[in-house]
C-alpha positions as CSV (number, residue, x, y, z in Angstrom):
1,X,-17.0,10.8,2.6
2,X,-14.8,14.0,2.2
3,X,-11.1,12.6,0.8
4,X,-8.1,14.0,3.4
5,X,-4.3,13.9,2.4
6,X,-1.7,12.6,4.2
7,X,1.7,14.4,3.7
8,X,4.6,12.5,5.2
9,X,7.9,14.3,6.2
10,X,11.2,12.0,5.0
11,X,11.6,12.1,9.3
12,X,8.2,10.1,9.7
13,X,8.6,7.5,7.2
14,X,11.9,6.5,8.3
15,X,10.1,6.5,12.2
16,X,7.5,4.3,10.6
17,X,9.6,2.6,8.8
18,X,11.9,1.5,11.9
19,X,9.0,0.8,13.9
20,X,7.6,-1.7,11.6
21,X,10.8,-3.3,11.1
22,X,10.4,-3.6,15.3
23,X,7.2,-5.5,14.6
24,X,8.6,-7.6,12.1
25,X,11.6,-8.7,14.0
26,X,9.9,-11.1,16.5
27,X,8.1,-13.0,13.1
28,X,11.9,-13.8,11.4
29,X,14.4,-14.4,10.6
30,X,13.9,-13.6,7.0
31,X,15.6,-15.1,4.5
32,X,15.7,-11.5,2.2
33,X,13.4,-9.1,1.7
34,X,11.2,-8.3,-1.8
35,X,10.4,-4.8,-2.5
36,X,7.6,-3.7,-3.9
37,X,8.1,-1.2,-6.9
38,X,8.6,1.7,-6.3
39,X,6.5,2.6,-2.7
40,X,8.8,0.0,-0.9
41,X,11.4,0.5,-2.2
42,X,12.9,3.1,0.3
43,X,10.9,1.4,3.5
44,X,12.2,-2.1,2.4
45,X,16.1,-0.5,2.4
46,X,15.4,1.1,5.9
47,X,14.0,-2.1,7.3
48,X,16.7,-4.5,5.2
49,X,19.0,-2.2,7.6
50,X,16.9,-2.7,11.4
51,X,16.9,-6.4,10.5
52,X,20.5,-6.8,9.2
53,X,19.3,-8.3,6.0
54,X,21.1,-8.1,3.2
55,X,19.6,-10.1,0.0
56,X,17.0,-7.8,-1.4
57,X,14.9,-8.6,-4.4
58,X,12.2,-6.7,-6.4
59,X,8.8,-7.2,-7.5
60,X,7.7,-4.9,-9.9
61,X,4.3,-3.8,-10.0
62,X,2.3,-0.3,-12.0
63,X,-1.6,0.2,-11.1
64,X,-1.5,4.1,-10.8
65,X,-1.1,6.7,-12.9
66,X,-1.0,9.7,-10.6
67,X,-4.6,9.2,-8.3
68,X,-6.2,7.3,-10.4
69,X,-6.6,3.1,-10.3
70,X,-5.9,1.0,-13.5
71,X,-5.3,-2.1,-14.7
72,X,-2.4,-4.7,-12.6
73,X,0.7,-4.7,-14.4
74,X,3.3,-7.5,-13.3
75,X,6.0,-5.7,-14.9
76,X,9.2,-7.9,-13.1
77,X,7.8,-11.3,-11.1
78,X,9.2,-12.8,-8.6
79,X,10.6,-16.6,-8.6
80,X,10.2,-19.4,-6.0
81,X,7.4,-19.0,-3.3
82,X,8.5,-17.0,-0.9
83,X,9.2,-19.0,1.9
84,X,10.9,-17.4,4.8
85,X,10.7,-14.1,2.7
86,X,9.3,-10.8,3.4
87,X,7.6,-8.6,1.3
88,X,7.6,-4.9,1.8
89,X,5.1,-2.4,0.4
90,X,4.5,1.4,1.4
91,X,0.5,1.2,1.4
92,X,-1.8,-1.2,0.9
93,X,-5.3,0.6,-0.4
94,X,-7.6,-2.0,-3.0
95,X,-5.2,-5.0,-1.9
96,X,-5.1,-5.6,-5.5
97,X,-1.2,-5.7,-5.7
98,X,-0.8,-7.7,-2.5
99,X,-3.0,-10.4,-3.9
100,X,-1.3,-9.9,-7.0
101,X,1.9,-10.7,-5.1
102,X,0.7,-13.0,-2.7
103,X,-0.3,-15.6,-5.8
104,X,3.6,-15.2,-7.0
105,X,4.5,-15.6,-3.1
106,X,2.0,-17.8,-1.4
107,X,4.9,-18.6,1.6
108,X,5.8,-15.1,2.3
109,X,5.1,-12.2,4.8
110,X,3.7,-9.4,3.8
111,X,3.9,-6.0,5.5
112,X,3.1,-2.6,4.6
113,X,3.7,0.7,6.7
114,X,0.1,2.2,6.1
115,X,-3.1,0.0,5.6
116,X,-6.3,0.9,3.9
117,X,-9.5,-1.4,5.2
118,X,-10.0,-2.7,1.2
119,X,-6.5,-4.2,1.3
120,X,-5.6,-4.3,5.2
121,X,-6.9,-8.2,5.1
122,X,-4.3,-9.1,2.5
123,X,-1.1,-8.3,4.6
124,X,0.5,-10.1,7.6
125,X,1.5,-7.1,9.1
126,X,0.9,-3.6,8.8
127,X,2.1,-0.4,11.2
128,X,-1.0,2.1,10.8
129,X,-4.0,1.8,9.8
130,X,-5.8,4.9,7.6
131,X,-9.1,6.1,6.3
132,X,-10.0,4.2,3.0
133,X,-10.9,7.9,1.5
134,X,-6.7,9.0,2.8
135,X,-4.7,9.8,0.1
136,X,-1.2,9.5,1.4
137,X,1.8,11.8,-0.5
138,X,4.9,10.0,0.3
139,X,8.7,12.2,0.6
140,X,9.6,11.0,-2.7
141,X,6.4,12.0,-4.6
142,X,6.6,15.8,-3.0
143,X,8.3,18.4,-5.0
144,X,11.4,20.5,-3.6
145,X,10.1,24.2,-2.9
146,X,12.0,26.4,-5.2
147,X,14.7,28.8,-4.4
């Protein structure tokens, strides 16, 4: 299977982004949303916006180092169980972090914008699904051409 990359344009995350916080509308009202370090952080503040929600927490998580997998890392947990809370994540790829997450947050909703099929059966919701062999370089991982 011959790997592809996926370079998003700021412009197509936030479309993403806005039409996955149209999904998640009919499944709320939400409570607040948790972020998932650092991929949702930016979708989670576009969709905090579409849904009006204010309260935003964190849940801090490291398993790359540039392509490669590694060990899970619960670097900031999250309290309480979730309930009525949404969880937002960039990608999903292994799943590993979402089950990670969804053990801290058994009563939450999970969404991510893009789905791999390893980890697209551990969300609630996701926008688009993608090639397992996809690598996807997000806005905020792309370098700035030079003057």
């Amino acid at each position: 299977m011959t790997a592809t990359t996926l370079t998003l344009t700021w412009d197509q995350l936030h479309r993403d982004a806005v039409a996955l916080a149209e999904m998640l509308r009919a499944k709320g009202p939400f409570a607040g949303i948790f972020a998932v370090t650092r991929g949702g952080m930016i979708p989670a503040a576009i969709i905090a916006t579409e849904l009006d929600l204010r309260l935003i927490e964190t849940v801090c998580v490291s398993s790359y180092d540039d392509r490669a997998q590694g060990e899970l890392d619960v670097l900031k947990a999250a309290s309480g169980d979730g309930t009525g809370w949404l969880v937002i994540d960039d990608l999903v790829d292994s799943g590993a972090t979402a089950r990670a997450i969804r053990a801290m947050l058994p009563g939450a909703h999970l969404a991510a914008i893009y789905a791999k099929p390893a980890g697209a059966d551990t969300l609630d919701t996701a926008l688009t699904a993608l090639p397992q062999s996809t690598w996807v370089v997000f806005p905020w991982e792309a370098r700035p051409a030079q003057a």
